[in-house]
mmCIF file of the N, C-alpha and C atoms, coordinates in Angstrom:
data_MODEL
# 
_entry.id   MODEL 
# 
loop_
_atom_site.group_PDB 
_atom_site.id 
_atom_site.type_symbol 
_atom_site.label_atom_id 
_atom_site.label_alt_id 
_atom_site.label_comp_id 
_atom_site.label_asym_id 
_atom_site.label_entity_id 
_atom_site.label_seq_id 
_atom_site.pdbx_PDB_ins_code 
_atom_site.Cartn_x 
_atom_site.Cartn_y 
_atom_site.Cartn_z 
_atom_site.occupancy 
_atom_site.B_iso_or_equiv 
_atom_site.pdbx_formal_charge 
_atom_site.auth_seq_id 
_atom_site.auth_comp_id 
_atom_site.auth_asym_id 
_atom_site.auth_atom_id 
_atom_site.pdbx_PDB_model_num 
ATOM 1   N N  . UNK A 1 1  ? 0.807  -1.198 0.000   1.00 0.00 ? 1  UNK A N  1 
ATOM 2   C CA . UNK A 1 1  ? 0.000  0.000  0.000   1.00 0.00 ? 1  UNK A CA 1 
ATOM 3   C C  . UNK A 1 1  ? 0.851  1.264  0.000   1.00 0.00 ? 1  UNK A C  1 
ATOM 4   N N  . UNK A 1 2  ? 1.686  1.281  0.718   1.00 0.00 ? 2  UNK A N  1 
ATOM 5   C CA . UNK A 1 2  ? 2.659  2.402  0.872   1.00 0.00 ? 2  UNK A CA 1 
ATOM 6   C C  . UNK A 1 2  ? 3.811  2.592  -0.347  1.00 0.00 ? 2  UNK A C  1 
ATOM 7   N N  . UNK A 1 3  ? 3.483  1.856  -1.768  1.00 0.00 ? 3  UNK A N  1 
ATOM 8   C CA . UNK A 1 3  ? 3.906  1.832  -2.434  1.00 0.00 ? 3  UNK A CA 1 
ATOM 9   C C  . UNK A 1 3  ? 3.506  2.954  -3.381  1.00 0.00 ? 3  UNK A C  1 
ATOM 10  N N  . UNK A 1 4  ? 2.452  2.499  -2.996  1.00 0.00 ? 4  UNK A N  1 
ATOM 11  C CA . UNK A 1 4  ? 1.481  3.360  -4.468  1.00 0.00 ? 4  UNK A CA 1 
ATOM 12  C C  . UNK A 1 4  ? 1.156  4.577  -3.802  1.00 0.00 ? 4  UNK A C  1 
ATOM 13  N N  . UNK A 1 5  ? 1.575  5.223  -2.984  1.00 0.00 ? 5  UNK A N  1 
ATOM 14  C CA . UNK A 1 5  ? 1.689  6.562  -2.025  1.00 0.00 ? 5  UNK A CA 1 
ATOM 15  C C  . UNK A 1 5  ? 3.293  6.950  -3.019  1.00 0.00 ? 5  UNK A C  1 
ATOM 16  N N  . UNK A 1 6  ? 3.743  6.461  -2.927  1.00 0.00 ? 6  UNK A N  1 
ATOM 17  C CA . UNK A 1 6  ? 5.444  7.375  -2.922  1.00 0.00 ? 6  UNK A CA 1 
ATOM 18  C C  . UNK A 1 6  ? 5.638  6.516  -4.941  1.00 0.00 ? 6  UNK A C  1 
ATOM 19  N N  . UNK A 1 7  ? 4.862  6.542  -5.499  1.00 0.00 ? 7  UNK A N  1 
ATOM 20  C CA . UNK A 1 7  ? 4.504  6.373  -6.841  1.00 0.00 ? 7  UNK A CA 1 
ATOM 21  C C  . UNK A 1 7  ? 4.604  8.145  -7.632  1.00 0.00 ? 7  UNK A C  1 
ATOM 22  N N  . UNK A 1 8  ? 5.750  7.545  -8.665  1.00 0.00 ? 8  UNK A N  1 
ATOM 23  C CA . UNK A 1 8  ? 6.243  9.058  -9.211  1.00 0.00 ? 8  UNK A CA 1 
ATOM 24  C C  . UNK A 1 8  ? 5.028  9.322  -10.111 1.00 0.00 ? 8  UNK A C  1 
ATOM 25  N N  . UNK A 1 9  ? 4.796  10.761 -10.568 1.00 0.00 ? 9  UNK A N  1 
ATOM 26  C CA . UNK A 1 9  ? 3.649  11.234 -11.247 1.00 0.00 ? 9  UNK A CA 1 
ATOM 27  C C  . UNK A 1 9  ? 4.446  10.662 -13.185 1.00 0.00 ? 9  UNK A C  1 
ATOM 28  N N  . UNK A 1 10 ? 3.340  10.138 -13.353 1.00 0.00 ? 10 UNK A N  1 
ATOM 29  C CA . UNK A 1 10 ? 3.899  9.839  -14.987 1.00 0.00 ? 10 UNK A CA 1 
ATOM 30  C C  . UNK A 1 10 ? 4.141  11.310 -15.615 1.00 0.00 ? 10 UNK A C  1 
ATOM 31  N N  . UNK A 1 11 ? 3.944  10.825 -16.910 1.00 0.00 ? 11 UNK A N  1 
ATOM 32  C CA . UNK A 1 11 ? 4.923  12.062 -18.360 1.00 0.00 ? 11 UNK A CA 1 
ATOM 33  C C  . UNK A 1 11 ? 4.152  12.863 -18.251 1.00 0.00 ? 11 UNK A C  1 
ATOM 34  N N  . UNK A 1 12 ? 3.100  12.889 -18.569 1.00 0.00 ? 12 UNK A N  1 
ATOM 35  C CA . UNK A 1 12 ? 1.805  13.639 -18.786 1.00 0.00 ? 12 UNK A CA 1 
ATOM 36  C C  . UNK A 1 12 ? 1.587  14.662 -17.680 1.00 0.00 ? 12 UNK A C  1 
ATOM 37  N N  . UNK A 1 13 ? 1.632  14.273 -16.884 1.00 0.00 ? 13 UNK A N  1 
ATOM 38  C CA . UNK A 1 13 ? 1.878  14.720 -15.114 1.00 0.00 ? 13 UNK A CA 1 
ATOM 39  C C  . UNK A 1 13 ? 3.070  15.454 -15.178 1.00 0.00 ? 13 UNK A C  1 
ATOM 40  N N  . UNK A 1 14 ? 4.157  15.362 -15.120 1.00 0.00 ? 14 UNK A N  1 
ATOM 41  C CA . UNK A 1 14 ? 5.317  15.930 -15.291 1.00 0.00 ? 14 UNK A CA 1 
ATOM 42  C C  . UNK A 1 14 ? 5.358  17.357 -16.304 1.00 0.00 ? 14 UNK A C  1 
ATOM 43  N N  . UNK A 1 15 ? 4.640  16.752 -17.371 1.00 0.00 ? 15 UNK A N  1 
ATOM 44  C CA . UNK A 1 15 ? 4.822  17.550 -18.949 1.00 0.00 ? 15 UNK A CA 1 
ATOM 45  C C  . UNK A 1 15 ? 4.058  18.752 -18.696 1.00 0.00 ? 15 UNK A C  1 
ATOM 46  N N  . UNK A 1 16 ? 3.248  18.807 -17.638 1.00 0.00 ? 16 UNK A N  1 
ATOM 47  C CA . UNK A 1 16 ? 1.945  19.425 -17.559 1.00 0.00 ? 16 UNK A CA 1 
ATOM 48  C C  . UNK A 1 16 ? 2.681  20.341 -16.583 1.00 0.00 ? 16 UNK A C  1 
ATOM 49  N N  . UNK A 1 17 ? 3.404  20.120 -15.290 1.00 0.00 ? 17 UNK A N  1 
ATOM 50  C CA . UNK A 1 17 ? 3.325  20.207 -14.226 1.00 0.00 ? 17 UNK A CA 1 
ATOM 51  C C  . UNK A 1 17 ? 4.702  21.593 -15.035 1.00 0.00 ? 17 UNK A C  1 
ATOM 52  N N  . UNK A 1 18 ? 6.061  20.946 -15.439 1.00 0.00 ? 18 UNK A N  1 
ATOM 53  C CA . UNK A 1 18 ? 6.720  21.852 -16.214 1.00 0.00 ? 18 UNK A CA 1 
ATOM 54  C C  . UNK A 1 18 ? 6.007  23.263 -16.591 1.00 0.00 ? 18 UNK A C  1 
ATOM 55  N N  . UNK A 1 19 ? 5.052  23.002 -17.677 1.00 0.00 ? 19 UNK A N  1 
ATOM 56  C CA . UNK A 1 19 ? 4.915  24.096 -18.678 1.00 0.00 ? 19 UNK A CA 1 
ATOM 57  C C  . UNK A 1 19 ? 3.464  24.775 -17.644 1.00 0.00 ? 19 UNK A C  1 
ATOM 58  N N  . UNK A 1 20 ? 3.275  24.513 -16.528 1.00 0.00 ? 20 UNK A N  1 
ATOM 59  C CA . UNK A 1 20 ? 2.573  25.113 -15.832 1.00 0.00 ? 20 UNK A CA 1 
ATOM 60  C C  . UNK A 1 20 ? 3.700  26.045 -14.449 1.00 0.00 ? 20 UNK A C  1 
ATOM 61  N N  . UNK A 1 21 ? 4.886  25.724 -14.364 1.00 0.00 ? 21 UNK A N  1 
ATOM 62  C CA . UNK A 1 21 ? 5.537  26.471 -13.375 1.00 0.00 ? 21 UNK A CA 1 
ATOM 63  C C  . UNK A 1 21 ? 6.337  27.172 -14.267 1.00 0.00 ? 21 UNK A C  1 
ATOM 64  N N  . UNK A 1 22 ? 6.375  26.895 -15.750 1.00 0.00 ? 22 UNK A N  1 
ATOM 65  C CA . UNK A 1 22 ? 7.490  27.718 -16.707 1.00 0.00 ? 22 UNK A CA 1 
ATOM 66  C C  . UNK A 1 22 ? 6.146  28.989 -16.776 1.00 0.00 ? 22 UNK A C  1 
ATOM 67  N N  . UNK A 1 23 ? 5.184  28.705 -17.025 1.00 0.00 ? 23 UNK A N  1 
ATOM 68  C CA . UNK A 1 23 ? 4.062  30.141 -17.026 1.00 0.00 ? 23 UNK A CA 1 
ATOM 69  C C  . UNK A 1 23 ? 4.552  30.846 -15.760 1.00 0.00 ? 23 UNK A C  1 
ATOM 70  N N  . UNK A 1 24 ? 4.434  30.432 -14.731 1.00 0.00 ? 24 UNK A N  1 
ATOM 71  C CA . UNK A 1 24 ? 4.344  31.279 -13.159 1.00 0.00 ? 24 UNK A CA 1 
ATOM 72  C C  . UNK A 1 24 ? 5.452  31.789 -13.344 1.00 0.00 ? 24 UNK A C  1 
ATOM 73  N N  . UNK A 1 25 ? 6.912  31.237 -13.640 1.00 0.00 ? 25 UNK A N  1 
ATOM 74  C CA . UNK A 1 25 ? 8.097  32.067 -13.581 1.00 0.00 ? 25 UNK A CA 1 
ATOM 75  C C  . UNK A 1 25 ? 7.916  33.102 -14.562 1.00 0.00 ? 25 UNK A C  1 
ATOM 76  N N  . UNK A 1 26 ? 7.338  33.034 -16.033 1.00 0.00 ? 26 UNK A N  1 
ATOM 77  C CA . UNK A 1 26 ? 7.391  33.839 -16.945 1.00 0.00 ? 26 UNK A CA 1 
ATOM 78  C C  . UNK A 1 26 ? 6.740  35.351 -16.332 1.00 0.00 ? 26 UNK A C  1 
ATOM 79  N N  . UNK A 1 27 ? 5.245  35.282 -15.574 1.00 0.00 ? 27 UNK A N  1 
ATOM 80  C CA . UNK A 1 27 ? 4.969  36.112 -14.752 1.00 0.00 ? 27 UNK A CA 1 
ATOM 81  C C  . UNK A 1 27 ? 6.012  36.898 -14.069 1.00 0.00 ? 27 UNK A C  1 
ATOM 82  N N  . UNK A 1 28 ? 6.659  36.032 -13.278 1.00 0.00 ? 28 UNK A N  1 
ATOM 83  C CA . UNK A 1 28 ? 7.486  36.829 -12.289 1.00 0.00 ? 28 UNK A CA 1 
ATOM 84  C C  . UNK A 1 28 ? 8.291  37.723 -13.297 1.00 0.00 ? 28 UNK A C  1 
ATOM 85  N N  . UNK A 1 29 ? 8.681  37.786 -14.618 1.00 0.00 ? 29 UNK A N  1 
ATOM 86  C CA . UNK A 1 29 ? 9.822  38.070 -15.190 1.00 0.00 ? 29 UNK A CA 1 
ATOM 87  C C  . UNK A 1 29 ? 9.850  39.616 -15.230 1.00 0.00 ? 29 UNK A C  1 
ATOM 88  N N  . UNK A 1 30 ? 10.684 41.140 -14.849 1.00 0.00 ? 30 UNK A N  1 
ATOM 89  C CA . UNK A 1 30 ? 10.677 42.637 -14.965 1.00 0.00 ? 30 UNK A CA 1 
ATOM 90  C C  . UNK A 1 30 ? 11.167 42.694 -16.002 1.00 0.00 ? 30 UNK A C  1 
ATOM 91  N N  . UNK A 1 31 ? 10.371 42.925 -17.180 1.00 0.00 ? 31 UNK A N  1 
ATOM 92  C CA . UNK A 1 31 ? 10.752 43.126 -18.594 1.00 0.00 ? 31 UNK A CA 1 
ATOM 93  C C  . UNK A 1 31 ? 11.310 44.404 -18.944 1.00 0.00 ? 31 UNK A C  1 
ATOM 94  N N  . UNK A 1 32 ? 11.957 44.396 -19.748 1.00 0.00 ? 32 UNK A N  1 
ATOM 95  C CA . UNK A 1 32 ? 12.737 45.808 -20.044 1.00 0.00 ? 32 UNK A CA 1 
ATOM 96  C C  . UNK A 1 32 ? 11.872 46.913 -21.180 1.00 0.00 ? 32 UNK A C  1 
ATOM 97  N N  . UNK A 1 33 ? 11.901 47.958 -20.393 1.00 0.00 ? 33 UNK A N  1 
ATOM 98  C CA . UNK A 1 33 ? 11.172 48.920 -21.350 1.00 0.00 ? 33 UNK A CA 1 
ATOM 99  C C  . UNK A 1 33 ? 11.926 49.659 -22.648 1.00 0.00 ? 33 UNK A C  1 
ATOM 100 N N  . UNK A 1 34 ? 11.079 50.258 -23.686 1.00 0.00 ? 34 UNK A N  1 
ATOM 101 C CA . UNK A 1 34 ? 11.482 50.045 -25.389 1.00 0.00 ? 34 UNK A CA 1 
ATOM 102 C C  . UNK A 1 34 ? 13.071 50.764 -24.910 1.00 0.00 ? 34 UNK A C  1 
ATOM 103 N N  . UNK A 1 35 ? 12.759 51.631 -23.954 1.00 0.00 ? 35 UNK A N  1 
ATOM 104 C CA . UNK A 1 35 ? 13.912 52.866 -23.866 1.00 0.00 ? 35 UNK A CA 1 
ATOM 105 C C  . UNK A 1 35 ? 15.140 52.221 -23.908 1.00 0.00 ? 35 UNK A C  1 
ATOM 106 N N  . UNK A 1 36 ? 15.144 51.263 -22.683 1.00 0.00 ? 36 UNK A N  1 
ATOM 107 C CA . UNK A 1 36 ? 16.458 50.485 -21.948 1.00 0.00 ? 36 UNK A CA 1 
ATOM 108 C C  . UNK A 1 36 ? 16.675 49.106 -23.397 1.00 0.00 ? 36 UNK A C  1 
ATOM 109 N N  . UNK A 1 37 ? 15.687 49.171 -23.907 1.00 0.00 ? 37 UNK A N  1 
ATOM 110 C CA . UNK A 1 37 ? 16.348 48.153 -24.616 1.00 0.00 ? 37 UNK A CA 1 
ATOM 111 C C  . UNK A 1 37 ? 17.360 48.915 -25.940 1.00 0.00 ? 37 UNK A C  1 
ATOM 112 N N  . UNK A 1 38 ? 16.792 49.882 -26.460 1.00 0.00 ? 38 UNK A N  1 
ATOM 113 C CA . UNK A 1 38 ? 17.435 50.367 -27.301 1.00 0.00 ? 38 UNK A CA 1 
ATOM 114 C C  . UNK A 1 38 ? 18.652 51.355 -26.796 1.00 0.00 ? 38 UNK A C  1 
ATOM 115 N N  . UNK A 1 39 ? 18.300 51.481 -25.293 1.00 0.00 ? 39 UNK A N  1 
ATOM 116 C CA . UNK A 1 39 ? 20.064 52.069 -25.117 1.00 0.00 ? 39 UNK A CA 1 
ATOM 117 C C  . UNK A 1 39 ? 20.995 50.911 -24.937 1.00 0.00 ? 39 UNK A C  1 
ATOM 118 N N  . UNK A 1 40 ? 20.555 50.268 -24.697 1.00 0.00 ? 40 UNK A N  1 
ATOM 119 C CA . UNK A 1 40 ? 21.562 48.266 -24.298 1.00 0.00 ? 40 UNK A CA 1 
ATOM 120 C C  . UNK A 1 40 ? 22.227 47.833 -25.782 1.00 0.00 ? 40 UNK A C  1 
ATOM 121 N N  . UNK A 1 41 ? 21.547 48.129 -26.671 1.00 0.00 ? 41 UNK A N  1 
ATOM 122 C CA . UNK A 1 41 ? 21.350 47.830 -28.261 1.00 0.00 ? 41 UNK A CA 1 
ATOM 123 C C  . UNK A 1 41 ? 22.710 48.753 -29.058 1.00 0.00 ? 41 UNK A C  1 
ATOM 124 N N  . UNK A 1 42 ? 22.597 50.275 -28.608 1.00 0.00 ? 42 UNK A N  1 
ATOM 125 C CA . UNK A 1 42 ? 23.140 51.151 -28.631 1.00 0.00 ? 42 UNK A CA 1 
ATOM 126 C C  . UNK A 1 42 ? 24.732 50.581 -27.826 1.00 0.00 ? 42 UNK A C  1 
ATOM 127 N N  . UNK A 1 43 ? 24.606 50.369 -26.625 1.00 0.00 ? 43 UNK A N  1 
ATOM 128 C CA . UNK A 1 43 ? 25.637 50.064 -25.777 1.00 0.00 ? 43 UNK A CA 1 
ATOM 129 C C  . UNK A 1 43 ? 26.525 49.197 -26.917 1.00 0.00 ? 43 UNK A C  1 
ATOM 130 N N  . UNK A 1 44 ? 25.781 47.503 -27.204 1.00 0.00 ? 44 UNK A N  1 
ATOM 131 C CA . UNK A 1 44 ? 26.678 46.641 -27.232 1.00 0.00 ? 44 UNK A CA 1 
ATOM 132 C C  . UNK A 1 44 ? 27.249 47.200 -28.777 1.00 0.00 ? 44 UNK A C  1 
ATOM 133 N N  . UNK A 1 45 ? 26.446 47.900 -29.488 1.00 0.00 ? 45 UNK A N  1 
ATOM 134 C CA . UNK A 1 45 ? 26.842 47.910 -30.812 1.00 0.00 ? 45 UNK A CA 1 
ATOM 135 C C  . UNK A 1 45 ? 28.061 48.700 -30.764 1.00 0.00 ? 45 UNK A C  1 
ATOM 136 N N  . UNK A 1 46 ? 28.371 49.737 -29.761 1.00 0.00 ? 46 UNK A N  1 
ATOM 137 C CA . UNK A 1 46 ? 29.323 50.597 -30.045 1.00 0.00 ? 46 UNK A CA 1 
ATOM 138 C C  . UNK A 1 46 ? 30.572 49.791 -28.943 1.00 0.00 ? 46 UNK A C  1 
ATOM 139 N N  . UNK A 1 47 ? 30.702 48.993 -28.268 1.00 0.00 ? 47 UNK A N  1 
ATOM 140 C CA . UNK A 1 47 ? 31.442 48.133 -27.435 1.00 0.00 ? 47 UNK A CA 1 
ATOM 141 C C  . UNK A 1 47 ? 31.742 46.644 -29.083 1.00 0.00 ? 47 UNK A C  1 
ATOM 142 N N  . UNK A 1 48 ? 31.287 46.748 -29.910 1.00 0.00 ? 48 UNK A N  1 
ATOM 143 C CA . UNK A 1 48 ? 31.253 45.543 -31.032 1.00 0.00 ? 48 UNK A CA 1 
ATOM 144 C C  . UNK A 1 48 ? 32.498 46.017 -31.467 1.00 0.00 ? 48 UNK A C  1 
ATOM 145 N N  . UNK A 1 49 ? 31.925 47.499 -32.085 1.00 0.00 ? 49 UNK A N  1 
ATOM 146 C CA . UNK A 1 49 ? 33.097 47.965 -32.646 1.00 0.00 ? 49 UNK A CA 1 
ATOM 147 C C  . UNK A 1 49 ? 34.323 48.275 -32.324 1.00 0.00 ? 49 UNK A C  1 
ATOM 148 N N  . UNK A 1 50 ? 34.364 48.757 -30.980 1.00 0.00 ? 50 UNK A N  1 
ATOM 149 C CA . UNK A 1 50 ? 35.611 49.078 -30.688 1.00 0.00 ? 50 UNK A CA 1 
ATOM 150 C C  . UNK A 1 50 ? 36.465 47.381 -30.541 1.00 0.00 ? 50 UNK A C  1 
ATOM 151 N N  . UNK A 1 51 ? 35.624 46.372 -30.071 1.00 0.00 ? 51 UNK A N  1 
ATOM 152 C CA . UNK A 1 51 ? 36.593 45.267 -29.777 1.00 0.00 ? 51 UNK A CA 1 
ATOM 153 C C  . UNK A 1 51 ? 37.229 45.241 -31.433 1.00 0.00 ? 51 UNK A C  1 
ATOM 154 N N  . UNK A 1 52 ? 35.878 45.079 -32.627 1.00 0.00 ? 52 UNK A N  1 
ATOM 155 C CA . UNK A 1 52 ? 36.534 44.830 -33.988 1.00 0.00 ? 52 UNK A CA 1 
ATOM 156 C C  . UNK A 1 52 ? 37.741 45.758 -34.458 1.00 0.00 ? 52 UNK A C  1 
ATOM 157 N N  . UNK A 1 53 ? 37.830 46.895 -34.308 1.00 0.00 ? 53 UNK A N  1 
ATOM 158 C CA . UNK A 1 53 ? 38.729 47.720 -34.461 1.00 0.00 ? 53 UNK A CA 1 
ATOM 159 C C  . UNK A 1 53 ? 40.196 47.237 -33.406 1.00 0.00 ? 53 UNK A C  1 
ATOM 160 N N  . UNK A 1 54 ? 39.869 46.835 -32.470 1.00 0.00 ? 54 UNK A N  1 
ATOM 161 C CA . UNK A 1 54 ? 41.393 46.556 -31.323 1.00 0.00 ? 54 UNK A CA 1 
ATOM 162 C C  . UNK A 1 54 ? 41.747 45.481 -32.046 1.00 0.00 ? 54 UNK A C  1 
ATOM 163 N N  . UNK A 1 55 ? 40.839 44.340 -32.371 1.00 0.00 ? 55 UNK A N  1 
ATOM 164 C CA . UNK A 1 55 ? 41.467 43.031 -32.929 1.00 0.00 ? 55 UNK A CA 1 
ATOM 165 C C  . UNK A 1 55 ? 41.977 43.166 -34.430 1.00 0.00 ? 55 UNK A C  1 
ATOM 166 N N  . UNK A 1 56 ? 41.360 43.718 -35.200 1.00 0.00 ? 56 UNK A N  1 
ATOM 167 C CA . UNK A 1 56 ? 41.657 44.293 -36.260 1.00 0.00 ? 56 UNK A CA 1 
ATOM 168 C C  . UNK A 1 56 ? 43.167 44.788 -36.243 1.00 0.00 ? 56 UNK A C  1 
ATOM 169 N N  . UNK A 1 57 ? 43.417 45.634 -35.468 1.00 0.00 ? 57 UNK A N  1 
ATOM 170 C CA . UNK A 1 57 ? 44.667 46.523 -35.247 1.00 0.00 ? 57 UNK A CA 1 
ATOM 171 C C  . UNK A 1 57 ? 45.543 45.523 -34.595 1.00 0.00 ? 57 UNK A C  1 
ATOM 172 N N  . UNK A 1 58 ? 45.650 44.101 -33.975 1.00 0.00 ? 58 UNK A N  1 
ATOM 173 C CA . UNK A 1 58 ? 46.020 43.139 -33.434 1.00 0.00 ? 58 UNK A CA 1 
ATOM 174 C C  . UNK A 1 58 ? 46.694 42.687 -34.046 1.00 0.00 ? 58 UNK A C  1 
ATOM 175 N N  . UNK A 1 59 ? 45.705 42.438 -35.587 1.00 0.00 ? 59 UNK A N  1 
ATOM 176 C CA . UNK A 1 59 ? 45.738 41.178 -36.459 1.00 0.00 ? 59 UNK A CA 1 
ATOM 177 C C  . UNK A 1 59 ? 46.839 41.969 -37.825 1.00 0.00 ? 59 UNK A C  1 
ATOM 178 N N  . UNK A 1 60 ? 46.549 43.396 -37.625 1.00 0.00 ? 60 UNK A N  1 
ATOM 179 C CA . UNK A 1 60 ? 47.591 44.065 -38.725 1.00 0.00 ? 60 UNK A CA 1 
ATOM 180 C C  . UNK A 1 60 ? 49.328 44.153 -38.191 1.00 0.00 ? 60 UNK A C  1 
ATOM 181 N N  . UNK A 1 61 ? 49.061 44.038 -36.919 1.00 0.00 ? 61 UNK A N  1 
ATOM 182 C CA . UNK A 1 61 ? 50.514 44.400 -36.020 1.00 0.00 ? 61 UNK A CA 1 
ATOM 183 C C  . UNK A 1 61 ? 51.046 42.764 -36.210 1.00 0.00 ? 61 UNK A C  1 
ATOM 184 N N  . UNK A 1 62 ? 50.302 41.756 -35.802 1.00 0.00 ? 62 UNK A N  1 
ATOM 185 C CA . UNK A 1 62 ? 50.986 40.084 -36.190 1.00 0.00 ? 62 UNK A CA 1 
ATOM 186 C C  . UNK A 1 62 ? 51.623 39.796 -37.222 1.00 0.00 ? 62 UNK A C  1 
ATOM 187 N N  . UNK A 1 63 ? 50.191 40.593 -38.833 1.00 0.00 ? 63 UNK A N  1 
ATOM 188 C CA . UNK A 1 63 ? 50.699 40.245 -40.216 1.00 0.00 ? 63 UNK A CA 1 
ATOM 189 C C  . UNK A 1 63 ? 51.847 40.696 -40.371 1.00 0.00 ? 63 UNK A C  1 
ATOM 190 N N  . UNK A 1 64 ? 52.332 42.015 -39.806 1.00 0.00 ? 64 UNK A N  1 
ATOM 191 C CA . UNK A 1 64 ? 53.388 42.858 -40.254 1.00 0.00 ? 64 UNK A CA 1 
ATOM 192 C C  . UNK A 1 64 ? 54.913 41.967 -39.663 1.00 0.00 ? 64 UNK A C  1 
ATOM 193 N N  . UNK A 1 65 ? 54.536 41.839 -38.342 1.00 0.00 ? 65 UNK A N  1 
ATOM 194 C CA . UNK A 1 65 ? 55.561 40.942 -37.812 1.00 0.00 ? 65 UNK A CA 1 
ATOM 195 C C  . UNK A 1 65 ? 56.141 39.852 -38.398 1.00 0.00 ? 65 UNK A C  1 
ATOM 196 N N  . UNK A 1 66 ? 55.297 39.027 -38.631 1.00 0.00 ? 66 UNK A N  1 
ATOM 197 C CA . UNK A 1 66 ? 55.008 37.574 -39.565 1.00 0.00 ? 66 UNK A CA 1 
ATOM 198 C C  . UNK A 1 66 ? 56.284 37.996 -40.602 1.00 0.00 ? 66 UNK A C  1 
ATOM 199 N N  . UNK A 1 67 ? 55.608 38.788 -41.497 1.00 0.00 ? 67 UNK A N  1 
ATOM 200 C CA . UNK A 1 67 ? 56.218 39.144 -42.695 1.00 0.00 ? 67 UNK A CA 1 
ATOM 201 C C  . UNK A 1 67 ? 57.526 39.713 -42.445 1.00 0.00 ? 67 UNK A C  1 
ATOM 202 N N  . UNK A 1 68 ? 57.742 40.551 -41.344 1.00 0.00 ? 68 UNK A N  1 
ATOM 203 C CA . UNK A 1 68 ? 59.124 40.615 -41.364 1.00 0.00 ? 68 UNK A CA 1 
ATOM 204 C C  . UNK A 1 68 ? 60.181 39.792 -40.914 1.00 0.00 ? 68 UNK A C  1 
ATOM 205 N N  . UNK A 1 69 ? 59.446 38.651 -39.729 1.00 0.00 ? 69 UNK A N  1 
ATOM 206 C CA . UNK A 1 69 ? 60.351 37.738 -39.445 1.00 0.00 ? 69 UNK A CA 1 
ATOM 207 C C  . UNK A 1 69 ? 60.888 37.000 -40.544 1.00 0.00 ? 69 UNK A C  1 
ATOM 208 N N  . UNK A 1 70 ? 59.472 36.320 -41.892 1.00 0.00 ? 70 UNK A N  1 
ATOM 209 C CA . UNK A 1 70 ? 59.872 35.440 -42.660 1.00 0.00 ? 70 UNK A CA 1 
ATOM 210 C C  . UNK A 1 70 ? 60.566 36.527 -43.896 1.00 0.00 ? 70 UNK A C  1 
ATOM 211 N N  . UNK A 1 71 ? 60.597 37.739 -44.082 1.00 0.00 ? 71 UNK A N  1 
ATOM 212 C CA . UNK A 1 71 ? 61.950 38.005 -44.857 1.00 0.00 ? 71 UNK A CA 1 
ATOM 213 C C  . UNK A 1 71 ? 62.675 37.793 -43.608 1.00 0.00 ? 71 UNK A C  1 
ATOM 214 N N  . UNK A 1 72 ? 63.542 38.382 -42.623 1.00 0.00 ? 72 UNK A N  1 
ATOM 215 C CA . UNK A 1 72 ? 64.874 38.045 -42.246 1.00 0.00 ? 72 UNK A CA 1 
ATOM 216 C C  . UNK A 1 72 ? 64.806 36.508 -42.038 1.00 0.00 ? 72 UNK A C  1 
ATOM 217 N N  . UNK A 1 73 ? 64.362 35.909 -42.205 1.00 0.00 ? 73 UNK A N  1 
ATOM 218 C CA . UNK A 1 73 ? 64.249 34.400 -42.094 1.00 0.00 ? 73 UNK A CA 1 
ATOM 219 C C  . UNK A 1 73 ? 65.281 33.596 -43.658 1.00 0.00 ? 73 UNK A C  1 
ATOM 220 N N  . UNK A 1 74 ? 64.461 33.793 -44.644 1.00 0.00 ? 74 UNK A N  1 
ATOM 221 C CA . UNK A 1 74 ? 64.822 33.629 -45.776 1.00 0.00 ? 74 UNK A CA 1 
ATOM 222 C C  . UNK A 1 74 ? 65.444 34.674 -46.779 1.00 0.00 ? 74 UNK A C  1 
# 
């Protein structure tokens, strides 16, 4: 008897039980207003560029190196 007490809830039960506590959290969620999203948007785009520009300037300082090691090389 005390078996069928401590008996796990099947798929269906489970499947249900999920996409019914994924709703309640979605509730809880403080969504970001149009403002903050488009200054965040603003943020990463101008933080994009500067990384592309540092690596960029990285990747021209290596080539140059490269090339001068392999002339004094050969």
């Amino acid at each position: 008897m005390a078996e069928s007490a401590a008996k796990k809830p099947g798929l269906v039960e489970r499947v249900k039980r999920f996409f019914r506590d994924a709703k309640g959290e979605c509730k809880k969620v403080v969504w970001p207003t149009k403002k903050q999203i488009i200054n965040n948007t603003g943020i990463v785009l101008v933080v994009m560029c500067i990384a592309a520009v540092f690596v960029g300037c990285l990747d021209g300082i290596a080539s140059q190196l490269i090339r001068l090691f392999l002339m004094l090389v050969s």
